[in-house]
N, C-alpha and C positions, 0 to 999 in steps of 0.2 A: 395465465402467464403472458410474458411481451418481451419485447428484445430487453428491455431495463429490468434486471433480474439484481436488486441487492442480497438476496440471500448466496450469492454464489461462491462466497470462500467458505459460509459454513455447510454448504450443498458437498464443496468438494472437501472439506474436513471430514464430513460423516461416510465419502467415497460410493456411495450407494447409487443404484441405480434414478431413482423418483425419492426425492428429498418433500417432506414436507413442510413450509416454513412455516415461522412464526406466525401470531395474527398483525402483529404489529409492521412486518416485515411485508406482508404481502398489502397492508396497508398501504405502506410505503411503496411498494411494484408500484398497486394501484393507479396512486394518486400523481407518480412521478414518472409515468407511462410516458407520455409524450417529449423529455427528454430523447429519448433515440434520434429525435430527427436533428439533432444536432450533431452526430458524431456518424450519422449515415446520410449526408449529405450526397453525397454520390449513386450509392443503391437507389435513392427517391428520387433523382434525377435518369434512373436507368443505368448510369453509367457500370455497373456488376450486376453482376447474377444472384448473389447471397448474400445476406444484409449482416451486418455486425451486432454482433450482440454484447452485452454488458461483458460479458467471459464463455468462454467455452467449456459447458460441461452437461453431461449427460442429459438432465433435462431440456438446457435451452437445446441441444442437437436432436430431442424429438418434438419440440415446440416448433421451431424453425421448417423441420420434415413437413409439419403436420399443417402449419399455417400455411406457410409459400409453397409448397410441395414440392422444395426441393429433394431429389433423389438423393436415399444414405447414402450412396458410393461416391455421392460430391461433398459428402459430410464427414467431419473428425471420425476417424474408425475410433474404437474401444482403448487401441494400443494409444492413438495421437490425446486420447483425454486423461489416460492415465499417464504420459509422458508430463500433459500440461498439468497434473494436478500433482506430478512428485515435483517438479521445479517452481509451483506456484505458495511450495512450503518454504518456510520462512529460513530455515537450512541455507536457502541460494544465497540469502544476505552474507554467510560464510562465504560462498565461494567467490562472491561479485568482489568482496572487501580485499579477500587473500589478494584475487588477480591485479586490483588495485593499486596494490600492494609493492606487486610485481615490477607497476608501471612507474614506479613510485609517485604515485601522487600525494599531496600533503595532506593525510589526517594523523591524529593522534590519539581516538577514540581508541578502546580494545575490542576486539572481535570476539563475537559473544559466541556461545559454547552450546551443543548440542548433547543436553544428559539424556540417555538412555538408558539409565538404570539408577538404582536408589545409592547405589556407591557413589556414583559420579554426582547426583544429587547432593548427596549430602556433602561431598567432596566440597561443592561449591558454592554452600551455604555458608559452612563453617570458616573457609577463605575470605569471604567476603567478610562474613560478620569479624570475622579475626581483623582486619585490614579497616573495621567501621567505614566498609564502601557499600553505599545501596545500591539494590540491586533490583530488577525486576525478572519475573520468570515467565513464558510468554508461550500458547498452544501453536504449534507449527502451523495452522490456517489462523489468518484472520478474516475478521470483519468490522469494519470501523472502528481498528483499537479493542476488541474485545478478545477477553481470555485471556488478559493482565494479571498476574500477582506480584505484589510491590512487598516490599521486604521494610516497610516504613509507612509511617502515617506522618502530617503534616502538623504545627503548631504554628504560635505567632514569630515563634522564633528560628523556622526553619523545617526540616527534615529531622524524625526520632525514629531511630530504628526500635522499633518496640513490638513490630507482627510477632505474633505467636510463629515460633517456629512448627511446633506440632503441627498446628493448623495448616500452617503455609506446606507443611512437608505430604501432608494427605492428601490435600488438594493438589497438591503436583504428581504425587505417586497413581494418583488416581487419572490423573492426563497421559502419563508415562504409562501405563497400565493397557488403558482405551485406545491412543495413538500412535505409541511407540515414544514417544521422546517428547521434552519442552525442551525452549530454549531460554537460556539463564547469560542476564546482559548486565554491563554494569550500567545504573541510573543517572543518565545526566542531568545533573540536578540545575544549571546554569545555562539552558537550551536561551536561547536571542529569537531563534524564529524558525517555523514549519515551512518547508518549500520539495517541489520535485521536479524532477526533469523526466520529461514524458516523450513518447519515444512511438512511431508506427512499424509495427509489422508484418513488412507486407508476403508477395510469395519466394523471395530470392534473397532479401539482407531486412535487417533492422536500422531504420534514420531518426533522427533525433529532431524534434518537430516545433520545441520550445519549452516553457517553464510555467508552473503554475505558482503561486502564494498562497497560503492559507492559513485558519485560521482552527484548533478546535475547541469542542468545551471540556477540557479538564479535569473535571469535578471526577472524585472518587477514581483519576488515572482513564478514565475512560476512554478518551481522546479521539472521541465522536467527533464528526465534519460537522460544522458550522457554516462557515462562509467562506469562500472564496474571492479573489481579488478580480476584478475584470481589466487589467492592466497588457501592454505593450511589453513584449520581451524586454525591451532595455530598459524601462523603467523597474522592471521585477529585478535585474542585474543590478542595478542604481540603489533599491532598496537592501539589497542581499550585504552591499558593501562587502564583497567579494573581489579578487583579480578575475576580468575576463581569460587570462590566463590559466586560473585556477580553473573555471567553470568550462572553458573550450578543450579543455586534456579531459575532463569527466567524461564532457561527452562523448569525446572523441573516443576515450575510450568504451565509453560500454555502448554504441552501436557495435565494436569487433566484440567484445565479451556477449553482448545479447544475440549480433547474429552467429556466432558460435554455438549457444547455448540451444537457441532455436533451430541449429542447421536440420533436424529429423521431420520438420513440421511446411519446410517452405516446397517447393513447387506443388500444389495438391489447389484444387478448385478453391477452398475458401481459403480466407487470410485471419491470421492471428488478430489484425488489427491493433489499436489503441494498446499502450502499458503504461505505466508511469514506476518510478524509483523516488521514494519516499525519503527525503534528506533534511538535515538540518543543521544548523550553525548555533556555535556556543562559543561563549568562552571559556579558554583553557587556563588553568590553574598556573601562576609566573610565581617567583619565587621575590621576595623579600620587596611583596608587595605595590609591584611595577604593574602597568596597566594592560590586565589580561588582553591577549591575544584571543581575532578571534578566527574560531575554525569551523571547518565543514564535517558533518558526519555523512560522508556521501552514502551511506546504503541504511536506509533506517528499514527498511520492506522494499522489497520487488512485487509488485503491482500487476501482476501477466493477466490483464485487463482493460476494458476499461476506468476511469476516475471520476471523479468530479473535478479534479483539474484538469484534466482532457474537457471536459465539458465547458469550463470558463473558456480555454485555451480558444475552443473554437470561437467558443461566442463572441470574445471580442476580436477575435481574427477576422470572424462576419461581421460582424457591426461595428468595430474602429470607437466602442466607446466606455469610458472607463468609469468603472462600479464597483460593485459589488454581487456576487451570487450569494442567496444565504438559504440553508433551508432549516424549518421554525421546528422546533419540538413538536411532538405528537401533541394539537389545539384540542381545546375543550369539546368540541366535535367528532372527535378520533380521528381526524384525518392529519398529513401533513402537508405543509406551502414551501415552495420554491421560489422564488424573486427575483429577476434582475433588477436590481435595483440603481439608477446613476448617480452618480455621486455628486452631492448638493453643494 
């Protein structure tokens, strides 16, 4: 194991002490090992004591013990990882949206629903299918978009909601069963573009650090990382065609919504570090054919991690030059490749 830990939302999905991962996954550890030293810039420098890890949870806090020797009692106790592993479920995207809400900022997405039992399940199945709105149903951890159920498959002509409900209701009962609850969203079928706002936490408040871009691959909903942008904040704002207006109330507000959220975790030796909030822009549906508006889904996932847009983010913050990050499917080798690539 090493501080780049990708199996860590399904580490903390399964909640267990020593997770064992996949083989593909720890390929991936592997090969993508030497990432950290971009996002622990400082520790390599000396500047702290405790280095950052991808996320915080039980195994990376006996990795860390065992490597650096740092001492447990300067380490996330048992309560601070089960704190960071109920707010690291996809639930929060409820409560970040509501308070949003609150603040009134402009979205018009609906705020997706936490079933907790086969009533509420089916409750909102049949809603959806009544109303021929798609939908998706989603395991409260993830890991790079997995643990998707779509309520539709794709033709030339669009979105057909055609999934077998049986199917899709088993496989949901069967998450609601093992985990306690999915969550059930409506499908924005007119998404423009993937982007987040990434955010550090350190040991007294949460600041907002800038924005990543990106891109994934799609195929069968899966909506696995691809590439990343290696761009300049304003020009990430320039492509977003967004109001600065719009994008400086987000943030503004969720450093008070995150350092709130956080307040049980800050003064203690190590730092939460690195998060990112997963958003995106669509157009929204005008009436009698006027040219849709477009808007922001400010919370697609809460990220109580680090990203791979944190990882651009730095890079071209260190290097001032604008690319590409991309990393390849598993090569005929079984290994994986990461790239910066500049842009030609």
């Amino acid at each position: 194991m090493n501080l780049f830990y990708p199996s860590h939302d399904i580490a903390l999905a399964h909640g267990v002490r020593h997770f064992n991962p996949p083989a593909a996954a720890l390929r991936l550890q592997e090969d993508l090992a030497y990432l950290h030293e971009i996002w622990n810039q400082p520790f390599l420098k000396g500047e702290t004591a405790i280095p950052l890890p991808w996320g915080w949870d039980w195994d990376t806090r006996d990795h860390i013990h065992r490597k650096y020797g740092i001492k447990m009692r300067d380490l996330p106790t048992d309560d601070d990882l089960e704190y960071i592993r109920n707010i690291s479920s996809r639930r929060s995207s409820i409560y970040c949206l509501e308070r949003l809400r609150e603040r009134r900022i402009d979205f018009t997405c609906i705020l997706p629903q936490y079933l907790d039992s086969e009533d509420k399940l089916w409750n909102f199945i049949t809603e959806k299918d009544a109303a021929d709105i798609p939908f998706v149903l989603k395991t409260p951890w993830s890991s790079s978009g997995r643990g998707l159920l779509v309520s539709f498959s794709t033709t030339s002509n669009g979105l057909v909601v055609n999934n077998s409900r049986t199917l899709l209701m088993n496989q949901a009962l069967g998450t609601i069963n093992k985990i306690g609850g999915i969550m059930g969203e409506e499908w924005i079928s007119n998404k423009v573009q993937d982007f987040a706002m990434l955010f550090y936490a350190s040991d007294k408040d949460v600041r907002f650090i800038g924005y990543s871009l990106f891109e994934n691959d799609n195929s069968s909903f899966s909506t696995t990382y691809r590439q990343g942008y290696l761009l300049s904040n304003d020009k990430i704002v320039e492509k977003l065609s967004l109001t600065n207006d719009l994008l400086s109330s987000i943030a503004k507000a969720y450093e008070d919504i995150l350092t709130e959220m956080l307040q049980p975790l800050f003064g203690k030796p190590w730092h939460l570090g690195y998060l990112g909030v997963d958003m995106l822009t669509y157009h929204d549906k005008t009436e009698d054919n006027a040219k849709p508006d477009l808007k922001v889904h400010p919370c697609v996932e809460l990220n109580l991690r680090c990203t791979m847009g944190v990882v651009c983010r730095l890079w071209y913050d260190q290097h001032n030059s604008e690319g590409v990050f991309r990393i390849s499917p598993m090569l005929s080798n079984r290994h994986f490749k990461a790239e910066f690539l500049p842009t030609t």
